[in-house]
Each structure stands twice: as structure tokens, then as C-alpha cells.
C-alpha positions, -999 to +999 in steps of 0.1 A: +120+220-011+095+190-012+112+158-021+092+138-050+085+098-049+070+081-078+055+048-071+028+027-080-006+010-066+002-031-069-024-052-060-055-049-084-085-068-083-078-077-123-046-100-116-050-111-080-014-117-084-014-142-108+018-143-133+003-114-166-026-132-179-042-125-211-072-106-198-046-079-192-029-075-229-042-062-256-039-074-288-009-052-294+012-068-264+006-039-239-010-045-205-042-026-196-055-035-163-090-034-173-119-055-160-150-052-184-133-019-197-133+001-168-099+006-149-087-025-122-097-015-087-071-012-063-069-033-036-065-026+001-071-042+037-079-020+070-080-029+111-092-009+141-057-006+159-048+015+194-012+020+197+004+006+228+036+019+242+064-012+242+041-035+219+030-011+190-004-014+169-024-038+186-060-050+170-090-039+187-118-062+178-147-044+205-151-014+225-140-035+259-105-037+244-105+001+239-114+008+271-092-014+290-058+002+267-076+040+274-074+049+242-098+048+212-092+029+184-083+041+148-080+025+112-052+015+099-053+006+063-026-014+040-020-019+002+016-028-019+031-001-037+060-003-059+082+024-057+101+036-086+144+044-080+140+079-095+107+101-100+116+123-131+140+106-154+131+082-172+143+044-160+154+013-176+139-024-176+168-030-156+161-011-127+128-024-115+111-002-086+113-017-050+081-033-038+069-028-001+039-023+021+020+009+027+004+014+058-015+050+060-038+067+079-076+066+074-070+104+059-042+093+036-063+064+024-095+091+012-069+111-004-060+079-024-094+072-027-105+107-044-073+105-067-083+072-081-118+089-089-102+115-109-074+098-121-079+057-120-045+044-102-044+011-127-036+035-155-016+062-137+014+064-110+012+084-082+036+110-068+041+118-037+059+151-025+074+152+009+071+187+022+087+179+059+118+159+068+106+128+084+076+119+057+048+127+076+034+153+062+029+150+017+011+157-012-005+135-038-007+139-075-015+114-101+013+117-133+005+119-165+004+080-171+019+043-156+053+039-167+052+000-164+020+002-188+039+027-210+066+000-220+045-029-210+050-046-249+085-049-245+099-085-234+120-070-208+096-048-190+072-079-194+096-097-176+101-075-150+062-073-145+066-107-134+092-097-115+073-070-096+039-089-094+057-119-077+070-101-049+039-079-047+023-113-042+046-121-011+038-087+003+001-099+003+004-126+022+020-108+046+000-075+044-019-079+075+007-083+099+016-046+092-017-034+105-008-046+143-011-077+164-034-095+181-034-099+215-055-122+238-075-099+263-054-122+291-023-109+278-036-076+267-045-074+302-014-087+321+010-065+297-010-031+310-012-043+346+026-051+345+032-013+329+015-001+357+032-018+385+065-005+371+054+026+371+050+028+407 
């Protein structure tokens, strides 16, 4: 039995993370997220990462740096996500979702991407169904609508939009670091020498 998370895209190209501006509510209070009426694009950054044992995602900037780790490089991709505390019921304005980083695969990334074709993300949540124990194998399904925009014109889900988009804004300045490090090809190249010395 597939275990359901509901959670949301949070970095749009309509706020930039800016406390809810009036380009984003309607006349009737509610936000909208829409940019010369068409849906906010969601926002995401990527890197070209090979994962090195005993260092983790490292950045790989040209084909030399592939070759020297023995591996080829893939994309990693980031965006923010607010994840709701329960996926079916219903929630309060007092129990805002948790806001976090999402790193994904290149693959998970076009399944996003196709989603927000047929369903734009700015105007709907996504849920995500766990079919395997450890969350690396899911599904993804747009719901029926965005339950911040649902209850966006009352004063305490408006507050805790500013809640959310605040620490969605920390996340950003921090996104990259999630993607991997950067090493100098000196160190790089000392770290891999050193591995194989110990193995001997």
C-alpha cells in the first residue's frame, strides 16, 4: 500500500520571494499566481554532479573531471517544496506545511515538467505516492486544486503565506549547495589518489 504526500511547488517566477505582493491578489483577496494571466512558472536550478564515495555529489564543470573520478556525470536538479502535515484531510491555518529542498533526478524532474503541462503547479498541489519503503520509487498526480490558494483570502492563511514564502526564500539561498560541492581539480585529485593508496 503506497503511502500519499501532498506538497507544493514554492519558488515561482511571479513572487521571487518577495512578502504577497499585489500582482498576486485578486480583487477579491485570493492569491493567483498569475503573470500576464497565464500560471507562475516554477522555478528550479540543475548541476552536472558524479557521486564520489566518502565526499558525496561533487560538481563536474568539464569532461577532464569526469574522467579523472571514472564515472560520468549526471544532473541533478533542485527546487523548494512545501510539504503539507497530512495529504487527505483537510488542515488548519495553524498547521502550516514544512518547507524543504528537493533534489531529484533528471527523470523525476520531466515527470514534473509534463505534470505542469497538463496541470500548471502554481494552481495545483502535487501528490506523490510512495509505492516502495525507502522513497525511491513514486508516482505523481496533480490534485484537484492548491489548498494555500483555496483559503488564500483569509487573514490567517495570508499570514501563514508569509510564513511559508519566508522560509522558502531561505531555502533558495541555500539551494545550490544541495546539488553537490565543488572541488578544486588539486583536491579532487589528491582525495582519489589518497583512496587509492589505501586501498592497497
Amino acid at each position: 500500500m503506497g503511502k500519499d504526500e501532498r506538497l507544493r511547488l514554492d519558488w515561482y517566477t511571479s513572487h521571487e520571494h518577495t512578502p504577497v505582493s499585489s500582482r498576486e491578489r485578486r480583487r477579491d483577496g485570493r492569491l493567483d499566481f498569475l503573470v500576464a494571466g497565464r500560471p507562475s512558472t516554477p522555478r528550479f536550478v540543475r548541476a552536472s554532479t558524479v557521486f564520489v564515495p566518502g565526499v558525496g555529489h561533487v560538481r563536474c564543470s568539464d569532461r577532464a573531471q569526469e574522467q579523472m573520478i571514472g564515472r560520468p556525470a549526471r544532473q541533478r536538479i533542485a527546487t523548494v517544496i512545501a510539504v503539507w502535515p497530512n495529504a487527505s484531510l483537510g488542515v488548519e491555518a495553524d498547521q502550516p506545511p514544512s518547507v524543504k529542498p528537493w533534489v531529484m533526478s533528471r527523470d523525476k524532474y520531466n515527470r514534473l515538467k509534463r505534470l505542469n503541462e497538463s496541470h500548471p503547479l502554481a494552481l495545483h498541489d502535487v501528490i506523490v505516492t510512495c509505492t516502495d519503503g525507502d522513497y525511491q520509487k513514486f508516482s505523481l498526480d496533480a490534485s484537484a486544486g492548491s489548498r494555500l490558494l483555496a483559503h488564500s483570502s483569509s487573514p490567517d492563511w495570508q499570514t501563514m503565506y508569509e510564513t511559508v514564502i519566508t522560509a522558502a526564500q531561505k531555502e533558495v539561498e541555500g539551494i545550490r549547495l544541495h546539488l553537490g560541492i565543488t572541488l578544486p581539480p588539486e583536491q579532487l585529485r589528491a582525495y582519489l589518489a589518497s583512496r587509492i593508496r589505501g586501498a592497497h
